[in-house]
N, C-alpha and C positions, 0 to 999 in steps of 0.2 A: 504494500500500500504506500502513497506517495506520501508525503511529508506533507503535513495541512500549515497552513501559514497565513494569519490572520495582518495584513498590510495595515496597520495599525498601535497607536499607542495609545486609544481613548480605555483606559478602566471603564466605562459604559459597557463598549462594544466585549472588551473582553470577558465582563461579567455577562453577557447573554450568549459569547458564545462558547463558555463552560458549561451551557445548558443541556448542550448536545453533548456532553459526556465522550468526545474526542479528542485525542492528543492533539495539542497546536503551539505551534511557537507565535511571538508576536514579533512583527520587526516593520520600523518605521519606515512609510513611503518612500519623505521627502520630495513629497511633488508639491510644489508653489499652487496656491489657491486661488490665485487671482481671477475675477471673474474676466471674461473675455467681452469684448465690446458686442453690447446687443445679446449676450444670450440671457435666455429666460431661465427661470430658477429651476422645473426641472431639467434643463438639458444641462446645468450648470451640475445638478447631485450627479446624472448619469456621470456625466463625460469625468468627474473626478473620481466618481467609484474606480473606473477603467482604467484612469490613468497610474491612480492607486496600485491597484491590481499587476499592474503591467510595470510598474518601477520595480517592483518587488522580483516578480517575476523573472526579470529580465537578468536580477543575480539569483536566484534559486531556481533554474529552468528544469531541473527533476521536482520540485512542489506541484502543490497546489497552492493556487493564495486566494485569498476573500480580501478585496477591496469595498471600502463602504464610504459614502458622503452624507450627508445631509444638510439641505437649505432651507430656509424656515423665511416665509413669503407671504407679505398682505399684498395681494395683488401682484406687479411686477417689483412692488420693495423690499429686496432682503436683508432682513433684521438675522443679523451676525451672532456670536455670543460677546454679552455685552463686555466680560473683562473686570469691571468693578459695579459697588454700590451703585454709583450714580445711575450710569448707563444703563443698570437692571432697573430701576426704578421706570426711569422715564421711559425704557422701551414698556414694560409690564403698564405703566400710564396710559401708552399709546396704543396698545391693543384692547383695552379694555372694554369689554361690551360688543368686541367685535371678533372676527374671525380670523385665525392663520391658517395656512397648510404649509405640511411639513413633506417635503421631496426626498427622500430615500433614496438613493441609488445602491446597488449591491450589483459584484462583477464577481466571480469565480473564474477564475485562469490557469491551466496546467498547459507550458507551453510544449513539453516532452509528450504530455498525453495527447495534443491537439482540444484543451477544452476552452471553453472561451461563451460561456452564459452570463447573460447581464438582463439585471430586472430595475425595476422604478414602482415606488410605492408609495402616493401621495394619502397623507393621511391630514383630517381639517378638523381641527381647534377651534371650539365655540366657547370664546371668553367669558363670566358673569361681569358684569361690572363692580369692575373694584375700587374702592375706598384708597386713598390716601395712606391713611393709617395700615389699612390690610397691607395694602403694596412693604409698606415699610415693615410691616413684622415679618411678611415671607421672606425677602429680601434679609433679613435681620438672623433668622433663627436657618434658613437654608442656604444661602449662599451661592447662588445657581451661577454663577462667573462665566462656567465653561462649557455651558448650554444652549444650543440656538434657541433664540428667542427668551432664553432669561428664567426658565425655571426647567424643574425637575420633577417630571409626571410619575417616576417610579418612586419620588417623597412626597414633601403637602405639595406639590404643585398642582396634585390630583384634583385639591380644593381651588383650583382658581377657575375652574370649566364649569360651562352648561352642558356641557356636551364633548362628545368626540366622535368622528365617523372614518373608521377605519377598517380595513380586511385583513391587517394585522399587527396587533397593537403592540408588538416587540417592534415593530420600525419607527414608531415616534420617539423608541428609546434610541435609535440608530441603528440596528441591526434588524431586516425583516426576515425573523427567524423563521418563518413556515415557505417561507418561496426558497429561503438558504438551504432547508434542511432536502429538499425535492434537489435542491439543484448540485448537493452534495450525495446526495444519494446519486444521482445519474452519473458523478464522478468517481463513482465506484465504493465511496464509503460507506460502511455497515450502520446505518441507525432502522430505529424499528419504524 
């Protein structure tokens, strides 16, 4: 069996994809994020999953790798992770009472096996309207820094939604683990 190898250094991503219960190494991209003039947010999650994927690949060509992105979009505006206090604040301000969706990209690449699967998973975020004061205690007590879009739906950030509409709800954490688990199966690894 080939060497599984998750193109990645997000502790998010690694923690879901210890779920599959498969040996993996993790080892970092290093592919530049910059969005390209005019692309739309998700051709912006694909094309990074892939490129991901493919940096990786390109030194371990007996692997397999899992590349993964995700861009977080009101419209054509993509809200980044914010970095600090402030910037979570007033993004978490500015989506309030309204909608995001979140673009998922996920690539699997075995260049030795010839495999090369690539999926897109937009999943959309129905804000409640929040208070001032809320914004600052989630902000205060979780710390979502390194989050698209400023919070963290696997802690309280669960409490900041009306809603969510998703086909599967491991890709708004960054990894859309039921399209990964088929497309690692078709790559030959054992899961049930």
């Amino acid at each position: 069996m080939a060497e599984l190898i998750l193109a990645s250094t997000s502790p998010y991503r690694r923690t879901l994809l210890e779920r599959l219960h498969l040996p993996f190494s993790a080892v970092a991209p290093e592919v530049p994020e910059d969005p390209l003039q005019g692309e739309l947010p998700p051709d912006r999650a694909l094309r990074l999953s892939i490129a991901k994927a493919q940096a990786v690949a390109a030194r371990y060509p007996q692997a397999v790798v899992i590349g993964s992105d995700q861009v977080a979009s009101d419209g054509q505006q993509v809200l980044g992770k914010p970095g600090d206090a402030a910037r979570c604040r007033a993004q978490l301000a500015s989506v309030s009472g309204s909608r995001l969706r979140f673009h998922t990209g996920c690539a699997v690449i075995g260049l030795d096996a010839s495999i090369r699967l690539v999926h897109l998973d937009t999943t959309t975020v129905f804000f409640r309207p929040l208070g001032e004061q809320e914004i600052e205690r989630y902000v205060s007590l979780e710390r979502p820094f390194d989050c698209a879009g400023g919070f963290r739906v696997e802690g309280l950030g669960i409490a900041l939604f009306e809603s969510i509409e998703s086909v599967d709800p491991t890709a708004l954490v960054g990894l859309p683990l039921i399209w990964l688990a088929g497309a690692l199966r078709r790559a030959g690894f054992a899961l049930p």
